[in-house]
Wavefront OBJ file of the C-alpha trace (Angstrom):
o trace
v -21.139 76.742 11.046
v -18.150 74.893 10.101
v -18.423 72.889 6.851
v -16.291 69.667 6.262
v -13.055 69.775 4.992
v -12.839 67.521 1.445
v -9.069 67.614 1.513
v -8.902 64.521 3.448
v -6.579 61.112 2.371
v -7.863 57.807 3.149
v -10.555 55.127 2.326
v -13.498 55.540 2.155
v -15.640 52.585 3.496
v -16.685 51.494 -0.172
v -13.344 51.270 -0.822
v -12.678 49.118 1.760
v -15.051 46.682 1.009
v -13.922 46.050 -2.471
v -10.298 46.228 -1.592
v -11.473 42.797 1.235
v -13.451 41.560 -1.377
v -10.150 41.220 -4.249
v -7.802 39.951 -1.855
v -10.482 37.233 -0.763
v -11.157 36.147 -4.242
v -7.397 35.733 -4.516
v -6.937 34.019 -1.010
v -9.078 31.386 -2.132
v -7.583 31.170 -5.949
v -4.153 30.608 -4.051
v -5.903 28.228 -1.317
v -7.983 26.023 -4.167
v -5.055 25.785 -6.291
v -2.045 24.841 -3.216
v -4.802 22.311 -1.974
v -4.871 20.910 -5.560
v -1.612 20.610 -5.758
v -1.329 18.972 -2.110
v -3.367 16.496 -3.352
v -2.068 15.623 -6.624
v 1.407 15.059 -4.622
v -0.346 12.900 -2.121
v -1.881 11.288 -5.600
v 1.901 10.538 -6.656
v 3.217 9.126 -3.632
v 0.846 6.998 -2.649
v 1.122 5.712 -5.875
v 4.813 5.399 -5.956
v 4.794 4.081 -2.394
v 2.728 1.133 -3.772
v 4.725 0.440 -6.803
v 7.466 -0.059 -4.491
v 5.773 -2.188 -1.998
v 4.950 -4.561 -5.005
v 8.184 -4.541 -6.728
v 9.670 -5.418 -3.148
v 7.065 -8.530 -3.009
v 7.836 -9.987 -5.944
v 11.382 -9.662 -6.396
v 11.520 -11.207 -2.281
v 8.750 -13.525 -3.463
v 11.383 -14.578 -6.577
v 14.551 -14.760 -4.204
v 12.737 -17.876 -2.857
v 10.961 -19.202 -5.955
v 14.358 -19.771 -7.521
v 15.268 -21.835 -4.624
v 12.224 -24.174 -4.248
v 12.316 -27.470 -5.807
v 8.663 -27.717 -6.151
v 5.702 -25.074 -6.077
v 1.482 -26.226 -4.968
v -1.328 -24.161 -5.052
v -3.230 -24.765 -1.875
v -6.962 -24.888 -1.284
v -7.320 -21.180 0.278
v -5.158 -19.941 -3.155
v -2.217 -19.435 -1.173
v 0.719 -21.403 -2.639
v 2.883 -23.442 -0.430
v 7.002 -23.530 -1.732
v 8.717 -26.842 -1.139
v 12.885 -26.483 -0.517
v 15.085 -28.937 0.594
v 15.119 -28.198 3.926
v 11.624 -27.223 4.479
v 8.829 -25.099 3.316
v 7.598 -21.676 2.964
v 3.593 -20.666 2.620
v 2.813 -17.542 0.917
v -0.692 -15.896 0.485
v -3.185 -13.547 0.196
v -5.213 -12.457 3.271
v -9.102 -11.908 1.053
v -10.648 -9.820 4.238
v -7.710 -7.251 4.528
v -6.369 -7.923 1.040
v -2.632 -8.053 2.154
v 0.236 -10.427 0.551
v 1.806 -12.763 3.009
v 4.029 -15.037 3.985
v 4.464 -17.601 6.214
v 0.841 -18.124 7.234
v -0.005 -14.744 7.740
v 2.516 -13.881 10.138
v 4.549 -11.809 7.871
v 2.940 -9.089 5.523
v 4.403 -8.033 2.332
v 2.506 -5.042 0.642
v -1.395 -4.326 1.101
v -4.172 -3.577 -0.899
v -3.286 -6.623 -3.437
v -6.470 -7.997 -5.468
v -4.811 -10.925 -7.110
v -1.810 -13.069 -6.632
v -0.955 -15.730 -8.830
v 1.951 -17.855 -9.071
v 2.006 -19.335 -12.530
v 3.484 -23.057 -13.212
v 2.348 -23.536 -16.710
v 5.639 -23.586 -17.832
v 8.255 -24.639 -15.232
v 10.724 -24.693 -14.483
v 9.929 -20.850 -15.554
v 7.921 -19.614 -13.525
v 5.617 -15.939 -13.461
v 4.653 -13.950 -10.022
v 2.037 -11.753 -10.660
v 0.640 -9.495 -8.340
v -2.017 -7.192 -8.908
v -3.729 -4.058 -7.096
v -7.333 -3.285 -5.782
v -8.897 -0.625 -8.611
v -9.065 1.950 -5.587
v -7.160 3.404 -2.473
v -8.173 6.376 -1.115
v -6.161 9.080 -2.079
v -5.355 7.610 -5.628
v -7.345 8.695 -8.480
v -5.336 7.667 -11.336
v -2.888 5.010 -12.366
v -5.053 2.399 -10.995
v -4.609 -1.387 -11.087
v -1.223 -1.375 -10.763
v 0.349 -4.759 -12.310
v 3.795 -6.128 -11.539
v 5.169 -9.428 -12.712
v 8.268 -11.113 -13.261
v 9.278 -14.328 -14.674
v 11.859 -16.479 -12.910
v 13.464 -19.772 -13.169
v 13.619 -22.839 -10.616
v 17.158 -23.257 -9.946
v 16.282 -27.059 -7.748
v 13.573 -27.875 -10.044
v 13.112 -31.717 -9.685
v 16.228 -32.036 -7.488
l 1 2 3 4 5 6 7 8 9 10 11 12 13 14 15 16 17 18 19 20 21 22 23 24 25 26 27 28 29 30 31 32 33 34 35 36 37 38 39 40 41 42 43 44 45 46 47 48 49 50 51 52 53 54 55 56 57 58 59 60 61 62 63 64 65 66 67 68 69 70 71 72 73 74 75 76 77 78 79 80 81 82 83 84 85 86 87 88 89 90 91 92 93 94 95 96 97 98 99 100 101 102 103 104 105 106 107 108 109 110 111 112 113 114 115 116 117 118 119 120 121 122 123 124 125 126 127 128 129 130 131 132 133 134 135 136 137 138 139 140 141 142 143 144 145 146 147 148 149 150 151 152 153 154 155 156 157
């Protein structure tokens, strides 16, 4: 009768099992944290991408501000420019909560929750615009304000 040789390298199945079971835990410390991460960068450029979108509104919203010789808040809350040769509408859809102009043919920048135009004090004027409290995908940094103060170059011309 032969007897089994011990001398034998290699796992044994316990050994295999708990050698799986270590690199799984780490797989999914690795995963957990990278998805994290993905996220949090998602976080910041969503973020940044709507900072920009608003600092593009206003300071396009200001190029023609300083050109209009008279400014009227409308009935809907949209505010209607006056210029020499014409004017120029600019508003803010409630439904999709976009910034427009021109009658809602030409977005600016979405997910806006207020827009104000403030004449108190003209011919300085302030464009405010300011952001819904949440967008998916954001979980911090949330309303986002932008404003900027500008002055009617045809006021009462």
């Amino acid at each position: 009768m032969r007897h089994p040789r011990l001398d034998h390298t290699g796992f044994s199945l316990l050994e295999m099992i708990i050698s799986l079971a270590i690199i799984g835990l780490l797989a999914g410390v690795v995963g957990t944290f990278s998805l994290a991460w993905q996220v949090r960068a998602f976080s910041s450029y969503t973020e940044a991408q709507l900072q920009s979108d608003f600092r593009y509104a206003v300071n396009f919203i200001a190029y023609y501000v300083r050109q209009a010789s008279s400014i009227s808040k409308d009935y809907d809350g949209s505010y209607t420019l006056t210029f020499p040769d014409g004017t120029m509408k600019f508003g803010r859809n409630t439904y999709s909560r976009t910034l427009w102009v021109k009658n809602n043919s030409f977005p600016l920048c979405s997910h806006v929750a207020q827009f104000e135009i403030d004449t108190s004090a003209l011919p300085l004027v302030t464009i405010r615009i300011t952001s819904v409290d949440r967008i998916p995908g954001v979980g911090r940094g949330l309303p986002i304000t932008i404003s900027k103060q500008v002055r009617m170059r045809n006021y009462a011309r």
